[in-house]
Structures are given as C-alpha cells and as structure tokens.
C-alpha positions in Angstrom: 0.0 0.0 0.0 1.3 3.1 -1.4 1.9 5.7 1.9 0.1 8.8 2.1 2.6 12.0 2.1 0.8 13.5 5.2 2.1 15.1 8.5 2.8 13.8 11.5 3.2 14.7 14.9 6.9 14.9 14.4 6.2 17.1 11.8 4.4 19.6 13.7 7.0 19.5 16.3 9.4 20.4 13.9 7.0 23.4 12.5 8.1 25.3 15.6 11.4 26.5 15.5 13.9 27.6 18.5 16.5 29.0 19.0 20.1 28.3 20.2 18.5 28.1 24.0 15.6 26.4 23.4 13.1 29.2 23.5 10.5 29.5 20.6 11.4 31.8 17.7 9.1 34.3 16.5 7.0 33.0 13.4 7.5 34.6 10.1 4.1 35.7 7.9 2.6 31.8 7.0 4.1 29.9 8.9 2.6 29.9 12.2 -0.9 28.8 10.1 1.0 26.6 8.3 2.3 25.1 12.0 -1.4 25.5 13.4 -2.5 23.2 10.3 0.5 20.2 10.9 -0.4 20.2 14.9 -3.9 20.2 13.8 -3.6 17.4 11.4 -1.4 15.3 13.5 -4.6 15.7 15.8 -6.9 14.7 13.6 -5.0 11.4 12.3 -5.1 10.1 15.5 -8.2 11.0 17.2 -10.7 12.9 14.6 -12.4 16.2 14.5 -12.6 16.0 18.6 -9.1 16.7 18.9 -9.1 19.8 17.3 -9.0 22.6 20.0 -7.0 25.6 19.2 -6.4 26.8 22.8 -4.8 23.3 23.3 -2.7 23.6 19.8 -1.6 26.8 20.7 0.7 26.4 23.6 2.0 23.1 21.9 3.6 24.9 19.5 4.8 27.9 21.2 2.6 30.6 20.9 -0.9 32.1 22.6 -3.9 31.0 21.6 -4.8 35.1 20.7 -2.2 34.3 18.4 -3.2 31.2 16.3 -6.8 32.7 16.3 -5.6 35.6 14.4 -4.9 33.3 11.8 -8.6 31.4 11.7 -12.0 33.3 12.3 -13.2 30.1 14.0 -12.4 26.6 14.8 -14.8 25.4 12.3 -12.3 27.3 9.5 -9.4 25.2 10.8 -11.1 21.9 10.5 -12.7 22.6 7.1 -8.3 22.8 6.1 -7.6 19.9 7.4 -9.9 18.5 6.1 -9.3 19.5 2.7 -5.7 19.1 3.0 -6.8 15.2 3.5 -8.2 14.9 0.5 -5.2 16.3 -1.2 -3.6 13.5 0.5 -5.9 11.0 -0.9 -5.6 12.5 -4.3 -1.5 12.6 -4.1 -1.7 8.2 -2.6 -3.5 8.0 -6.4 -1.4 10.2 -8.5 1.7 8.2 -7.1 0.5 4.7 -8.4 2.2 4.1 -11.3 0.0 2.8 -14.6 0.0 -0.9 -14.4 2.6 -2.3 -16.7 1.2 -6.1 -15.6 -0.5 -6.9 -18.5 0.1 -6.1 -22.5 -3.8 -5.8 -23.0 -4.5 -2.1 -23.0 -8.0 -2.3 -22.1 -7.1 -4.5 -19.1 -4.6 -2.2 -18.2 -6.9 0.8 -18.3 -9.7 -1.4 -16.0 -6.8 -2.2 -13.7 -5.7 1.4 -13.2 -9.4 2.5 -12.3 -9.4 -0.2 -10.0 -6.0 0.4 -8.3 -7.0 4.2 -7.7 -10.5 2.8 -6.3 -8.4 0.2 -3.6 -6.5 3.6 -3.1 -9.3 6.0 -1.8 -10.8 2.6 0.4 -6.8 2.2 1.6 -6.7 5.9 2.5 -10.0 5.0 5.3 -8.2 1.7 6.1 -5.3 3.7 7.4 -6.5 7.1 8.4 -9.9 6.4 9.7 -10.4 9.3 12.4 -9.3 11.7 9.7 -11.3 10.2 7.0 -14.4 10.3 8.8 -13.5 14.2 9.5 -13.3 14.7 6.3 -16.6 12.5 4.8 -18.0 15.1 7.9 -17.6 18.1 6.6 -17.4 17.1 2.7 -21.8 18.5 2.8 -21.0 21.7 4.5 -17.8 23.3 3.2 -17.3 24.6 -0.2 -13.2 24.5 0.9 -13.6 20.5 1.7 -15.6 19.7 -1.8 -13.1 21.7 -3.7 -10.4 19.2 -2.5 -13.0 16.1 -2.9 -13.5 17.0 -6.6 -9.7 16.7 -6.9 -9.9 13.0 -6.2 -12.5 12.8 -8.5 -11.3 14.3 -11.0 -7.5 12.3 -10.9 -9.9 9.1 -11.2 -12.2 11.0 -14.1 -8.3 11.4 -15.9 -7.7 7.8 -15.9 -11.6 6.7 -17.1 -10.8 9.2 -20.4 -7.7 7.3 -20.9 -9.5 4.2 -20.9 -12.2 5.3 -23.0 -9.8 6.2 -25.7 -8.5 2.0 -25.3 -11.8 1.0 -25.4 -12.0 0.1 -21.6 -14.8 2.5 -20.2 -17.9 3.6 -22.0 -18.0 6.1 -24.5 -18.7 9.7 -22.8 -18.7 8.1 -19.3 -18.0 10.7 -16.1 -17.6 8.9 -12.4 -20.6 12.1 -11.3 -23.3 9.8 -11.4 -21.4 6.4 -11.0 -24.2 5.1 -7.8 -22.8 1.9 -8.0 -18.9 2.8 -7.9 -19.4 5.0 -5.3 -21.2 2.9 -2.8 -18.8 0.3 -2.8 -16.2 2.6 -2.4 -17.8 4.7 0.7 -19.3 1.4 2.0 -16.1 0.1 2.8 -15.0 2.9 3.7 -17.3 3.8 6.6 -16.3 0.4 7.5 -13.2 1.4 8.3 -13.8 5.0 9.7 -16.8 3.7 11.9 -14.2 -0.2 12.8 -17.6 -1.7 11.9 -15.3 -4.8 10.3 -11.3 -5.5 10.9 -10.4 -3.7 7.3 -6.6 -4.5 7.0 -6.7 -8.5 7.5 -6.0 -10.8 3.8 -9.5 -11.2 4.4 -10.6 -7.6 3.9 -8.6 -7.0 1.1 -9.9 -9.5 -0.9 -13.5 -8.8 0.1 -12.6 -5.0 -1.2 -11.3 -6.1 -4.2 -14.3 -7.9 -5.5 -16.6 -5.7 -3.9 -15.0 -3.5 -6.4 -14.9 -6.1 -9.5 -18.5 -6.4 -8.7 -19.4 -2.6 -8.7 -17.2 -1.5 -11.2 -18.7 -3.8 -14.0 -21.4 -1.1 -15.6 -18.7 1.2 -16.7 -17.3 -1.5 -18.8 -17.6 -2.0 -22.4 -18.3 -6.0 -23.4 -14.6 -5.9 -24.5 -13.3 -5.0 -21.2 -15.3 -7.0 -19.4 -14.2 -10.1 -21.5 -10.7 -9.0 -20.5 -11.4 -9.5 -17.1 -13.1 -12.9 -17.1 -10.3 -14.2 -19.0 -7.3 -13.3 -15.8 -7.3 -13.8 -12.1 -7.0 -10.2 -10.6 -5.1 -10.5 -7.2 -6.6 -8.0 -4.5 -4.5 -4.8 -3.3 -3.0 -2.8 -5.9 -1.6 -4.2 -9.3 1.4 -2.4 -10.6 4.0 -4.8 -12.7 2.9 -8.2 -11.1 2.0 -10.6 -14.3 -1.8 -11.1 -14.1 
C-alpha cells in the first residue's frame, strides 16, 4: 500500500522553531498557520475532528492561543483545512500509483488502473480512519472540503478518459453519477472510519477487491469486461505483477 505523504506529529514539532537556548522563535508571515494546520492534522489522524481545540494547539507549538486565532476566524475554518488538506492526500496516494505495466492488453490495463485508484481511496479509510471520517464530515457543508473532494475525482475522471480512448470505459462516461462505484467505495470505507469490520486483514482485502470487481462492472464495455473474465486479478493494488 502506497503511503500517504501527510504530517505527523513529528512534523508539527518540527514546525516550531527555537532557537540556540531552546526558546521559541518568532513565526514569520505563514508559517505559524501553516504550524497551526500540521499540529492540527497530527490531531486529527489520531483522534478525529474531537481533537481539534485551538487553545490546546496553541501552547504546543509555542505561541498564545490570541495568536493562532488571528490566523482562523473560527475553529470550524481550521477543521474545514484539514480536512481538505486530506483529501489532497488522498488525491497525491492515487497520483503516485504508477500505470500498471502487468498486462500487454491495453484495455485490461486501463480497467486495472481505475481499479487500483478505487483500492486507493478505500486504503486511505483503512489507514487514516479518524481523519477520513473528518473529512466524509464536513465534505456536505464546506465549499473549501468539496473543492479538495472534486480533486480525487477528478484524478480518477483522468484515468476513465484514458481508458475510453483503449476501449475500456464507456464512450462519454463521467464517475458524477457512478451510484454503483461510489457505494462500494464509501461502504467500505465507513467500514473502516466507523471499525464496523477489521479492514486490513487478507480477508478484507480480498472482500474490497471484488466488492469493487462487482461494482465496477457497468462502466465497462463488453470488450473490457471479456478482459477480465479471462485473468485472475489479485486484490490490493496491481502495478508490474504478471496477471
């Protein structure tokens, strides 16, 4: 599973300089939000929107909590950017899959990279879930968090027009209205933001994968759909393993 490029706690720490005797230095213009949002994050990854509580960021890294509030008009701002900075994340743990070389058959290759970036966005809730049910939170309510969200989409969208042009996905398809695709995907993800099931066992991961064989099948064009009968598909994501 490809690792999301996200901060940690040790990255917030580090977001607050000192100076040679260990006091705080003064922030320059951007960075003390930029520190505010890594602390915040860090927060979030572990323990979800609860944990977001400027007056107890504040003195972590250094500074007053008149201070980080001049830099957010509420605490409702700050989570809306977190959140939004997640689904940057997620977007970034898709970009970074590389287009399957595993197969020769362009068509299958095309269905295979749909279905990697699909096992991606699930993979995201499997290993962030306090900061993936943030950010399914706030997704209704914040033009800021749906910006972000349509990125995702819209990296997935990229790969569905290059598999239209192979003859993979259905002439003038768009993922919009995709009912089918999206369920799966949110289904098993709330399954892993709300630990309704264990979702990183070999169990689960097989269970996501043809959850999302099963609910992928209407985009597909008789010819890609043939493709896929004819090969095993492993679960998790497929990059140069043979298939």
């Amino acid at each position: 599973m490809i690792e999301a490029q996200v901060p940690t706690a040790a990255d917030a720490a580090k977001a607050a300089p000192v100076n040679e005797g260990g006091k705080k230095k003064s922030y320059h213009h951007g960075d003390l939000r930029n520190a505010i949002i890594l602390e915040a994050t860090a927060r979030a990854r572990e323990s979800g929107e609860k944990a977001i509580v400027l007056r107890e960021i504040a003195p972590r890294i250094g500074v007053s909590a008149t201070a980080a509030y001049r830099h957010f008009a509420n605490r409702q701002q700050l989570v809306e950017e977190v959140s939004g900075r997640g689904f940057d994340a997620m977007r970034d743990r898709i970009a970074a899959i590389e287009p399957t070389t595993a197969t020769t058959d362009p068509v299958l290759a095309a269905y295979i990279d749909l279905r990697n970036a699909a096992i991606a966005v699930v993979g995201f809730a499997v290993d962030e879930p306090a900061w993936a049910r943030m950010m399914l939170e706030t997704l209704g309510v914040s033009s800021v968090v749906a910006e972000s969200g349509m990125s995702v989409r819209e990296v997935m969208q990229d790969i569905v027009d290059r598999g239209i042009d192979e003859g993979a996905f259905m002439p003038g398809l768009r993922l919009d209205g995709q009912r089918a695709m999206w369920a799966a995907i949110d289904g098993l993800s709330a399954q892993a933001m709300f630990g309704v099931h264990p979702m990183d066992t070999e169990s689960a991961g097989q269970a996501i994968a043809r959850t999302l064989d099963l609910c992928l099948t209407d985009l597909l064009t008789e010819r890609a759909i043939q493709a896929r009968a004819a090969v095993d598909l492993p679960p998790g994501i497929i990059t140069d393993a043979r298939v």
